[in-house]
Wavefront OBJ file of the C-alpha trace (Angstrom):
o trace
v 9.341 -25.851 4.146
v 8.623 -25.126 0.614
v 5.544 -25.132 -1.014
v 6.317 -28.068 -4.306
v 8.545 -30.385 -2.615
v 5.902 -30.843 -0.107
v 2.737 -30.928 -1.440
v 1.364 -34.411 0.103
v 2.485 -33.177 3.408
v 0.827 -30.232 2.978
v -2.339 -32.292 2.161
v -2.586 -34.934 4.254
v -2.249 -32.444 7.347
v -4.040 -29.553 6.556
v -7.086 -30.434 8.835
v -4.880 -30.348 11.810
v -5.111 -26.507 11.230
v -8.239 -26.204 9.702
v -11.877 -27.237 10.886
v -13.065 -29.865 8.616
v -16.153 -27.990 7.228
v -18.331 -27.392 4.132
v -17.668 -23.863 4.042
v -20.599 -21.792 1.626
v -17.671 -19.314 1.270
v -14.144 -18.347 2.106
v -12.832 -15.010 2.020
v -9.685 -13.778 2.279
v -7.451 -10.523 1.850
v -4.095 -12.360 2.426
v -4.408 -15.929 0.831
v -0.799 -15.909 0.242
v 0.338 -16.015 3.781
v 0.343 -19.625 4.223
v 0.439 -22.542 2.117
v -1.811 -25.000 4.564
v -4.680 -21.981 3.956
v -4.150 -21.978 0.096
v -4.470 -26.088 0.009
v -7.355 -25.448 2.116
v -8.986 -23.077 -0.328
v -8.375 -25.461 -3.805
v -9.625 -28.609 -1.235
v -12.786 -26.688 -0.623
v -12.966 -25.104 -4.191
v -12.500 -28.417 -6.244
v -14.836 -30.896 -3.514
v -17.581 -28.892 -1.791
v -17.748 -25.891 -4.606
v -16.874 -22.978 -2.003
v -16.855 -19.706 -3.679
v -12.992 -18.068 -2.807
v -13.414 -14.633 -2.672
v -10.311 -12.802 -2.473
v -9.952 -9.105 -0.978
v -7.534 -7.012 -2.392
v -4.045 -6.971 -0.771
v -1.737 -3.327 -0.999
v -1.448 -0.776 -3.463
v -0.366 -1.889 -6.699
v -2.700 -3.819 -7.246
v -4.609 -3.311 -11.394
v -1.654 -0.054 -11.607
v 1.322 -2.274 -12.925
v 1.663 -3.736 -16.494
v 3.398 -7.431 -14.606
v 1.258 -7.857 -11.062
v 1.904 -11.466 -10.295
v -1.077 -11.596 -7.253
v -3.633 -9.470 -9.562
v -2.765 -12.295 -12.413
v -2.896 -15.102 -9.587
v -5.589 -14.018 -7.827
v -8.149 -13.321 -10.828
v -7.752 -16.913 -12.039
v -8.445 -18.287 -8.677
v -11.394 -16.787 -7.127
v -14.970 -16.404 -7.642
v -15.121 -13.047 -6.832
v -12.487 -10.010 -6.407
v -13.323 -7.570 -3.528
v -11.573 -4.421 -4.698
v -10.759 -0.498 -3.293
v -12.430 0.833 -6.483
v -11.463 -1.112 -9.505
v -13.809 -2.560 -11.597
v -12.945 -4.849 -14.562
v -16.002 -7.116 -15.419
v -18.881 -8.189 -12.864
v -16.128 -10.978 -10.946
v -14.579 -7.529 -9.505
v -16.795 -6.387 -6.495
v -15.279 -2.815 -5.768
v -16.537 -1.311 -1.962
v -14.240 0.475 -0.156
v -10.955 0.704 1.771
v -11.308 -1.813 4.760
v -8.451 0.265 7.004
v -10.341 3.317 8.416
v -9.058 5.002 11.101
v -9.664 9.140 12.103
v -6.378 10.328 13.155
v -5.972 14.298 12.155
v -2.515 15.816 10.994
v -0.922 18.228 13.946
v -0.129 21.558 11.474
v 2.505 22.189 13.860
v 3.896 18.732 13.586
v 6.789 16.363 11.947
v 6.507 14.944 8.535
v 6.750 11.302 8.182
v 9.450 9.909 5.651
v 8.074 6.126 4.412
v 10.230 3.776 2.830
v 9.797 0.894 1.118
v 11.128 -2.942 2.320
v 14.200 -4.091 0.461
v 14.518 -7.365 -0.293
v 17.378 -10.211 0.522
v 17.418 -11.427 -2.992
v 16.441 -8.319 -5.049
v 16.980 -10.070 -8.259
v 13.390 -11.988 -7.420
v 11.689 -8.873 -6.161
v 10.049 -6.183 -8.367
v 12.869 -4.181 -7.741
v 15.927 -5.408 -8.874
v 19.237 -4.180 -7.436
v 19.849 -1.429 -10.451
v 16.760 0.204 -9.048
v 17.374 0.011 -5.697
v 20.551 1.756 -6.068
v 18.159 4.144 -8.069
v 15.659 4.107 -5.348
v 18.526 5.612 -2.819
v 19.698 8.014 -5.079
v 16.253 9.378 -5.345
v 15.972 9.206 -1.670
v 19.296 10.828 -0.970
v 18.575 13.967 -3.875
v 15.135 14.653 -2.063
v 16.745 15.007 1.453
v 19.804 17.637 0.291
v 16.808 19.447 -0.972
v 14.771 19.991 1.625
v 15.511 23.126 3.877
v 17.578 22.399 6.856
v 14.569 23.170 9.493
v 12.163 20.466 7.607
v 15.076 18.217 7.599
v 15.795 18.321 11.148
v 11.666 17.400 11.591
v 11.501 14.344 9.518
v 10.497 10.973 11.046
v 11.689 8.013 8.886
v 9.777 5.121 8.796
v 11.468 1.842 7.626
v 9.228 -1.255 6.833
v 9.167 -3.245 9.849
v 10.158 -6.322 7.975
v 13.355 -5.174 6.361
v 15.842 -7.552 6.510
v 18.312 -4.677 6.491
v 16.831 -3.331 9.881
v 20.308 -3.161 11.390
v 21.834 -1.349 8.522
v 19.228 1.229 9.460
v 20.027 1.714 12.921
v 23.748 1.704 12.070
v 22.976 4.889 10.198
v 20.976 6.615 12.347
v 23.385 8.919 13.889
v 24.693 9.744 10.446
v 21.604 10.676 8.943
v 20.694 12.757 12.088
v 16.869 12.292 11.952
v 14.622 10.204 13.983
v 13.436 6.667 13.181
v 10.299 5.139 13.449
v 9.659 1.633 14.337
v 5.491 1.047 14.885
v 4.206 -1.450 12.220
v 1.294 0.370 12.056
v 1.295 3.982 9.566
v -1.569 5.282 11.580
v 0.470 4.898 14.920
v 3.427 6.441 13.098
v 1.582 9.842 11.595
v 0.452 11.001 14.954
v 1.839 14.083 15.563
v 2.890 14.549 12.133
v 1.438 17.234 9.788
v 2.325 15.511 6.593
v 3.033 12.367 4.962
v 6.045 12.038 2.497
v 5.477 8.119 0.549
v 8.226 6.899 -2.480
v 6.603 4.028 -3.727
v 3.402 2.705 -5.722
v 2.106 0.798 -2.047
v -0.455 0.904 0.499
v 0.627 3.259 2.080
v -0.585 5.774 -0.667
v -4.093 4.183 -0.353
v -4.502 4.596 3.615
v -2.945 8.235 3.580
v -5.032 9.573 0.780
v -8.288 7.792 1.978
v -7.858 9.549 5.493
v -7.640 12.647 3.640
v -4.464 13.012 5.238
v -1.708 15.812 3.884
v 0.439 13.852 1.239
v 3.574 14.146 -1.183
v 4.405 11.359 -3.337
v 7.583 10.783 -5.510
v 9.072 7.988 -7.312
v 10.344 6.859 -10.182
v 8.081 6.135 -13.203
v 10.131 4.343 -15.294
v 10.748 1.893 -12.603
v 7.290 1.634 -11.374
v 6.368 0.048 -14.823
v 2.888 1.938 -14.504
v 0.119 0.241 -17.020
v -2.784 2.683 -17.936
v -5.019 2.883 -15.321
v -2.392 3.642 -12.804
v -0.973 6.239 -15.218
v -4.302 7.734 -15.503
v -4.531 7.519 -11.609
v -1.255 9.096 -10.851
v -2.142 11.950 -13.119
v -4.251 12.990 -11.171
v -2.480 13.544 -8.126
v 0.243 14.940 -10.723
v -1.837 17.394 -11.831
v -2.503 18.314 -7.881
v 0.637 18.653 -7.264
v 0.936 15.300 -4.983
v 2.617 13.097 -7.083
v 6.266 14.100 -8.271
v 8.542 11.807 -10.598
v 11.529 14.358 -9.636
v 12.295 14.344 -5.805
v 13.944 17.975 -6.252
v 10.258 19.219 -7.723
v 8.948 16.968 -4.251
v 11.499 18.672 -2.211
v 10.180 22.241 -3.299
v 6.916 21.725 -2.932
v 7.413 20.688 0.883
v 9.555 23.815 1.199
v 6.925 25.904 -0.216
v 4.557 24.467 2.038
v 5.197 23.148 5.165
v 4.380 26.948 6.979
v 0.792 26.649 5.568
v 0.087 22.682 4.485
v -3.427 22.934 5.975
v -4.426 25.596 3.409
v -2.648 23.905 0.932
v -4.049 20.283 1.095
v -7.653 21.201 1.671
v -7.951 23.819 -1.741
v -10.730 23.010 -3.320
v -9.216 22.277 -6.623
v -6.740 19.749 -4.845
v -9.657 18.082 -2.974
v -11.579 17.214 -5.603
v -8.651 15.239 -7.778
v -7.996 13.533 -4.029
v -11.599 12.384 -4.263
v -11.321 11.547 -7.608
v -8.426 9.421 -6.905
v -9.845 7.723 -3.888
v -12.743 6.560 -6.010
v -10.556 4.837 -8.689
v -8.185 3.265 -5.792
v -9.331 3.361 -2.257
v -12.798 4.359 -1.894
v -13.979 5.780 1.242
v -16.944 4.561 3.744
v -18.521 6.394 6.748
v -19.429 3.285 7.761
v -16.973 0.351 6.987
v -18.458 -2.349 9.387
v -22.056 -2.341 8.656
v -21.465 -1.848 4.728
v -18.967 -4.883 4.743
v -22.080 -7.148 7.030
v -24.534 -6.295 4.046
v -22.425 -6.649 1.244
v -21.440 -10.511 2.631
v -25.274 -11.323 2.843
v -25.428 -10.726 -1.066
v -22.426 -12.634 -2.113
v -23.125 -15.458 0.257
l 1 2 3 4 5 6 7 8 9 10 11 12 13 14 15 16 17 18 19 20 21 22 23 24 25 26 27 28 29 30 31 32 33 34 35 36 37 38 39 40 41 42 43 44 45 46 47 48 49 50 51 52 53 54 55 56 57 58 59 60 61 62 63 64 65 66 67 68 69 70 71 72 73 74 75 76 77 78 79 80 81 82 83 84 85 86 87 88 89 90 91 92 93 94 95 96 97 98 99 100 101 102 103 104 105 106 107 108 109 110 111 112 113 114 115 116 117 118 119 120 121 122 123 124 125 126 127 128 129 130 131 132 133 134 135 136 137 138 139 140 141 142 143 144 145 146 147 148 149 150 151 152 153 154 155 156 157 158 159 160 161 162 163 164 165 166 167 168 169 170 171 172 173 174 175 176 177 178 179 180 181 182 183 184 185 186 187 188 189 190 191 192 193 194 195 196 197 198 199 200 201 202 203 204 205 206 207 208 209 210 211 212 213 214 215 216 217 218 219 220 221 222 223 224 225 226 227 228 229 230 231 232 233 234 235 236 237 238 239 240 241 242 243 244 245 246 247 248 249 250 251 252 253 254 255 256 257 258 259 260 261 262 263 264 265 266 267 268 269 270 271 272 273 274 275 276 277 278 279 280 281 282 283 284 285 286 287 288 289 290 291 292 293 294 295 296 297 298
C-alpha cells in the first residue's frame, strides 16, 4: 500500500495499531519501518508536542556527501541519538546500542560480508554500473587470496537479498560455505576475522567488539564527505581499510598465521579506538547508561 495515495487511510486508522496516548516522548531507531508509526509520530508531534527522538540507524550515517535518512531525520526530530557524531547540541552522541562479547577463534574461518543488492538498483545508492563494479572488486579480492584462506572463507549474504536464490545457485561453483543467520554476531563465531566491503553497520559492530577486521571498497563509489574520509583514514593508515582488494587480499595473506598479534599492536589499537569514538562508541555498560541518559531527555 503506498505511502501518498493513501494518506487518509493511513490516518483515520492509525489508532487501531497504536494506543491513543499523550506520549512525553517517542523514540525510535527505525522510524522508517512503517508508515502507520511515522503518521503516528507527526500526529503526536504537531497535537500533543511529543519530542521525536530518533536513534541512529546503520553505518553511513554523517560519512556520505547525499544521506537521504541523515537529511530526513535531522529535520524531523527533536533530538538525534548518535554512535559518536556530534553536529550542534540536537545531536546526543552515547554509544553503540548492539553489544555483544563474542571472541575471535585464532584458529578459525574468516567471514566474507556482502552487501544487499537491490531489485531496482537504479533507486538504490548503488546503481547497476557499480554493482557490476562491486563484483569485480569482489571477484579480484578472492583470486588473490591464497588457496588455504580461500578454502576457509564463510560468505555471508544479507538475509534480505532478493537475489537469495542466485546465491545458492552458485554455491557449488564458488566452492566456499554460505552463511545464512541474520544476525553478524551469530555468524563470526568460530571465525578469527572479519572481511566487510561496504560503508554499513557491519563496520560499526565489528570494530566496536574489537573484533579482527579488513575493510575494502571502493571510494569513488562510496561518495565519502569529510568526516567519513577523515574516519576511514584512520583505519587506512592501520592498515584496515583498503580501496584496492589486491592490497586487502595481501594483507590477509600476510596475516592470517598470526592475526591475534597483528590486530591487538598497540599502534593499530589506538586508531581502532580512535575510530570507535568518532563512529560507534563503546559502553561497559549499555543498559544502565541508556536508563540515565532517557531520564535527562525526558
Amino acid at each position: 500500500m503506498l505511502y501518498l495515495e493513501n494518506f487518509k487511510y493511513f490516518h483515520s486508522n492509525i489508532f487501531k495499531y497504536y494506543v491513543n496516548v499523550k506520549p512525553k516522548m517517542i523514540f525510535s531507531a527505525n522510524y522508517d519501518a512503517s508508515d502507520y508509526f511515522k503518521i503516528y509520530c507527526l500526529i503526536n508531534k504537531k497535537k500533543n508536542k511529543t519530542k521525536l527522538v530518533f536513534g541512529q540507524h546503520g553505518g553511513s550515517y554523517f560519512t556520505e556527501k547525499c544521506h537521504f535518512g541523515t537529511v530526513y531525520h535531522q529535520k524531523m526530530s527533536k533530538y538525534w541519538i548518535t554512535l559518536g557524531y556530534k553536529k550542534n547540541n540536537n545531536y546526543l552522541p552515547i554509544f553503540f546500542l548492539k553489544k555483544n562479547n563474542i571472541k575471535p577463534n585464532f584458529n578459525g574461518k574468516a567471514l566474507f560480508i556482502d552487501y544487499q543488492f537491490n531489485i531496482f538498483p537504479d533507486l538504490s545508492f548503488y546503481s547497476a554500473k557499480k554493482n557490476y563494479k562491486f563484483i569485480t572488486y569482489n571477484i579480484i579480492f578472492f583470486n588473490n587470496l591464497y588457496k588455504k584462506i580461500f578454502c576457509n572463507i564463510l560468505f555471508k549474504s544479507n538475509p534480505y537479498n532478493p537475489f537469495e536464490k542466485i546465491y545458492k545457485l552458485l554455491k557449488k561453483k564458488l566452492k566456499f560455505n554460505f552463511v545464512y543467520k541474520k544476525n553478524i554476531f551469530d555468524s563470526l563465531i568460530d571465525c578469527r576475522i572479519n572481511i566487510i566491503t561496504l560503508n554499513s553497520t557491519t563496520i560499526l559492530q565489528s570494530l566496536n567488539i574489537n573484533f579482527p577486521t579488513i575493510i575494502f571498497f571502493n571510494l569513488k563509489n562510496a561518495n565519502l564527505n569529510n568526516y567519513g574520509k577523515n574516519s576511514y583514514n584512520l583505519l587506512k593508515k592501520a592498515n584496515i581499510f583498503f580501496d584496492n582488494p589486491k592490497d586487502a587480499a595481501k594483507k590477509i595473506n600476510e596475516i592470517w598465521d598470526n592475526v591475534e598479534n597483528w590486530w591487538f599492536e598497540k599502534e593499530r589499537q589506538k586508531l581502532v579506538t580512535e575510530f570507535c569514538n568518532r563512529m560507534c562508541k563503546r559502553s561497559e555498560n549499555v543498559n544502565n547508561e541508556i536508563k540515565e541518559y532517557f531520564k535527562k531527555l525526558i
